[in-house]
N, C-alpha and C positions, 0 to 999 in steps of 0.2 A: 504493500500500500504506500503511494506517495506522501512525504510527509505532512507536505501543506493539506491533504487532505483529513489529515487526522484530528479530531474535534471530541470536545469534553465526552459527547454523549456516547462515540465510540468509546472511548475508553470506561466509560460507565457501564458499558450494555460487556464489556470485555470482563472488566472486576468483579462483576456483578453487587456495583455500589451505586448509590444517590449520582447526578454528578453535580451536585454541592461538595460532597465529600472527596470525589476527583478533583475538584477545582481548589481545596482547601491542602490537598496533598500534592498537587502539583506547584503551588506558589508557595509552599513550608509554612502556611498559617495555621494555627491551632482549631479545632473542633473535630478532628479523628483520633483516632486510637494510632501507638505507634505502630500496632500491626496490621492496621486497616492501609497508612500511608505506606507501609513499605510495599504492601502488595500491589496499590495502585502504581508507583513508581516500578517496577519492576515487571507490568505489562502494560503501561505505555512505552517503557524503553524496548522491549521486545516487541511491540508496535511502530519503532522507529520514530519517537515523539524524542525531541532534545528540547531543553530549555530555552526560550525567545524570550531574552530580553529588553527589548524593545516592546514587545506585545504585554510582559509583566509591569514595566511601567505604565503602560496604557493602562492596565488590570484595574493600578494602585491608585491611579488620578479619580477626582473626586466627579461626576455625572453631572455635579448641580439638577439632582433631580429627584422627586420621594415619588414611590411606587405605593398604588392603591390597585385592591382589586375587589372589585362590586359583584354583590353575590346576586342575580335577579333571576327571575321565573325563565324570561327569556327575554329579548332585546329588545323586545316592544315596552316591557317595565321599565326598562330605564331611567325615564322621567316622570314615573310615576309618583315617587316618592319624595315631597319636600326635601326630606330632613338628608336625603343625600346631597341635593343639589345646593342646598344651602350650608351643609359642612364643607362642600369640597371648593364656594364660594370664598366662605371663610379661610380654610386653607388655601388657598393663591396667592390672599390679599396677605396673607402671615409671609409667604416664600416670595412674593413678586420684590420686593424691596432688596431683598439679597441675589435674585435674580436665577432663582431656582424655579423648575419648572414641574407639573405634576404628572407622569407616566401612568394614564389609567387603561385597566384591564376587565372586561366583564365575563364574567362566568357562571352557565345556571347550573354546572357540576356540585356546587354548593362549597363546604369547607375542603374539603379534598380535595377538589380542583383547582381550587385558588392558592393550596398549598404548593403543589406542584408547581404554579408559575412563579412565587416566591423563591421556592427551592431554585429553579432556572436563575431571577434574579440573582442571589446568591452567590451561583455558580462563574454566571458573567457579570455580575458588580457591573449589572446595568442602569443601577441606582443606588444611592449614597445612603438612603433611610426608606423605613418601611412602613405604611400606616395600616391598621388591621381593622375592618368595621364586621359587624355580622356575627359575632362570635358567635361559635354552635357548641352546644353538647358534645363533651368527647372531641373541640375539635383538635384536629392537627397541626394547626397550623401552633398552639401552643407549646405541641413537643418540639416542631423545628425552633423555634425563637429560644428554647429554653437548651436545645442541643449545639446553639448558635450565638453561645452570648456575645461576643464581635459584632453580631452585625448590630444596626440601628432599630430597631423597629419602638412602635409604641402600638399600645391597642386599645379601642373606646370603648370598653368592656366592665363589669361589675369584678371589681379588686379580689372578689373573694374568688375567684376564679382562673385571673392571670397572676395570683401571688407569687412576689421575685420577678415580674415583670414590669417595662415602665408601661403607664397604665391612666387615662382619664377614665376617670368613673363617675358615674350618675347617681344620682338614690332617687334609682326606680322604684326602689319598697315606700319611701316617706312617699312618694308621690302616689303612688297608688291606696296610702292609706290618708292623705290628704282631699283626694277625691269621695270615699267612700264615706269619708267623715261629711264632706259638704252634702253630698247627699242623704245622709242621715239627719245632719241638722234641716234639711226640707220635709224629713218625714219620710223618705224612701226605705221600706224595710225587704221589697223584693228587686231585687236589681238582676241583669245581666249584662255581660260583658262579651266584646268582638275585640279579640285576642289574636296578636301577629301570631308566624307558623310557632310550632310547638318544638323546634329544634333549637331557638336560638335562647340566649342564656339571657335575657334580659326578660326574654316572657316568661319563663320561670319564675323572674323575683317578682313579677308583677303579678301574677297570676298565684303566689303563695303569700304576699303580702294583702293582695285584696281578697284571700280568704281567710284570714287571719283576723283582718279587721272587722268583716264582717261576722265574725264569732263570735267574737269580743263584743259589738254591738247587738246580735241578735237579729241580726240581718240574712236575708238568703241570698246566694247568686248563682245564676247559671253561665258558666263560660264554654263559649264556641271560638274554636281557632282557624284561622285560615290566613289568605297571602292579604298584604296590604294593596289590595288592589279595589276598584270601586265595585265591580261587579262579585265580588264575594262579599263585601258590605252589604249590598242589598240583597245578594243571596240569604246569609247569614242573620241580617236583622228579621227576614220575612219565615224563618225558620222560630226565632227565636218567638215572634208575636204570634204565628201560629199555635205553636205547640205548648198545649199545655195550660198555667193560669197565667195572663199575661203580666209582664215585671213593668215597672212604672218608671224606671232609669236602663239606661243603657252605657255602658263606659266603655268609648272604642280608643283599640291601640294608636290610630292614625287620625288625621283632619279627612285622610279620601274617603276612610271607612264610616266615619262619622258619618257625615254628610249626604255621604249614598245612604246610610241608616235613615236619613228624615225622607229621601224621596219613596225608599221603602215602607214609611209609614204613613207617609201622605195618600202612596199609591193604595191605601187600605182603609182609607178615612182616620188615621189616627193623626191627632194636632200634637204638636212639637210647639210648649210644654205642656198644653193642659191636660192633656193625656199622659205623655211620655218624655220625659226629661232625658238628654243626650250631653253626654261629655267626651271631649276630644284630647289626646294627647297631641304634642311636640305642636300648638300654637303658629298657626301662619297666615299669611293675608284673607287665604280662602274661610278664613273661619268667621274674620269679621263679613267679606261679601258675600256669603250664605244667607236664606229669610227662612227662620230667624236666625241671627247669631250667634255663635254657637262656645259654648263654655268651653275652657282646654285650658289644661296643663300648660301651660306657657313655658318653652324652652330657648333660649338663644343661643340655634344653633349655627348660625355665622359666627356666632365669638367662642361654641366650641370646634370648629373646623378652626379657626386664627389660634386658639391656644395650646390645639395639636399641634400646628405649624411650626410655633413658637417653641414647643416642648423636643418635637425633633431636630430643630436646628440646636439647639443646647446640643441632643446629644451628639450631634456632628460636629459640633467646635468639642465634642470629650468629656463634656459635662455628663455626669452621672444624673439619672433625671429616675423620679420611683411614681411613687402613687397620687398623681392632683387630682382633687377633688373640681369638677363642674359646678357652674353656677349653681345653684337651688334651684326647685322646680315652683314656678309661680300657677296658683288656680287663677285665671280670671273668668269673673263671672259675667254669663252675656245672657240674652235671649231663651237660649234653648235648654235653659233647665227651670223649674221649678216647683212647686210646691207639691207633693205624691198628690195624685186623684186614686183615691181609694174607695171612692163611692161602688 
């Protein structure tokens, strides 16, 4: 085999290793075993691969670039969701000034798949830092970062989960029992909720802290999960007001889902609030030009995409950077909730 054509992934698929762990044992960086590098050095050489030093300095030079990879249904989701477009807003306006650019990626493989293209980054330090959204159950992409402590990354994730990791974290639990409380003091004692997919680690906290609080108060809920998308809102809402005795508050994970939940109830004759009271998480324009307008969690997520920005460029000038806490989660109250009809 000629040698210019010899590349990490052949000599990965040869070693039968990552080729992050190729590429780690090829430039003498730390993150294998010394018996893991010697075996890769020892069948690239018998693959006729020699050292380019020219190419290793190129390795070593910085991209000015942080690598994100978006986890969605499929490519049409893309812009479905605020709270991505306005983190990754936020994050530009953190890297634009230093002159750093954002390398994005999308993938509906889920966590495993967007592992793999980190693992690739990795390998070619095709970018300087790594930003992690979506965290799942069990995901992997936890063990590469934590099998990798060199590289850059940060992840917007619940602390108790990336612990040893650097880490922006939310308190989705206060928020979710910040909600349940407003609703109680209206008088809502049967509530349901439209809850993002059931893989990721943030619906967890939300989804065991709003049963939690509803214990404690003496409240019922029923929770239904699905994709944040609008037509599973109103899937989902039209399930929930069907079946069963109908609940008099509704608490959805998104502003899309929410929203679609009033045309779902409209399309039923039911009035949003005097029937049915509706709460939104992560707060955005579409909440206030909804009729009526529509209660939510209020998150400001342009200033946590600027303070990730912000937290990974510390760690590329060396700065050891750990666990920051995000702003608080604000309730504001609008239109669409209020007082249970329990008639």
């Amino acid at each position: 085999m000629p040698k210019a054509a010899i590349t990490i992934s052949d000599v990965a698929k040869a070693s039968g290793v990552s080729k992050s762990a190729v590429s780690y044992a090829l430039n003498g960086k730390p993150g294998v075993s010394d018996e893991t590098r010697a075996k890769v050095l020892a069948v690239a050489r018998d693959m006729g691969w020699k050292p380019n030093s020219a190419a290793k300095s190129l390795s070593d030079a910085r991209t000015r670039s942080v690598g994100v990879v978006l986890l969605v249904d499929d490519a049409d989701s893309f812009g479905a969701g605020m709270f991505t477009m306005d983190c990754l807003a936020g994050l530009s306006k953190a890297l634009d000034p230093r002159e750093y650019s954002i390398v994005l990626r999308m993938t509906a493989g889920g966590a495993a798949a967007a592992c793999h293209i980190h693992e690739d980054w990795i390998a070619s330090g095709k970018v300087d830092a790594h930003l992690i959204l979506g965290v799942e159950l069990g995901d992997p992409r936890l063990t590469l970062f934590r099998n990798h402590p060199e590289t850059k990354a940060l992840f917007i994730s619940q602390r108790a989960v990336t612990s040893g990791l650097p880490t922006l974290y939310s308190a989705d639990d206060e928020g979710a029992r910040m909600v349940v409380r407003h609703l109680h003091e209206l008088g809502h004692r049967d509530i349901a909720r439209i809850a993002g997919p059931e893989e990721y680690v943030h619906t967890l906290a939300r989804d065991n802290a709003t049963a939690d609080e509803c214990a404690k108060l003496g409240m019922h809920c029923t929770t239904l999960h699905g994709r944040y998308m609008a037509e599973d809102g109103e899937r989902l809402c039209g399930s929930i007001l069907e079946f069963g005795q109908r609940p008099t508050a509704i608490i959805c994970d998104t502003d899309v889902t929410a929203i679609a939940a009033m045309r779902a109830a409209a399309a039923r004759g039911i009035s949003v609030p005097d029937d049915l009271s509706i709460v939104a998480w992560d707060d955005s324009p579409s909440c206030l030009s909804a009729t009526p307008t529509v209660t939510a969690l209020h998150r400001d997520v342009k200033a946590i995409g600027r303070t990730a920005g912000d937290m990974l460029l510390r760690m590329i000038d060396g700065e050891t950077v750990g666990a920051e806490p995000e702003p608080p989660y604000r309730l504001i109250e609008r239109d669409s909730t209020g007082p249970a009809n329990v008639a």
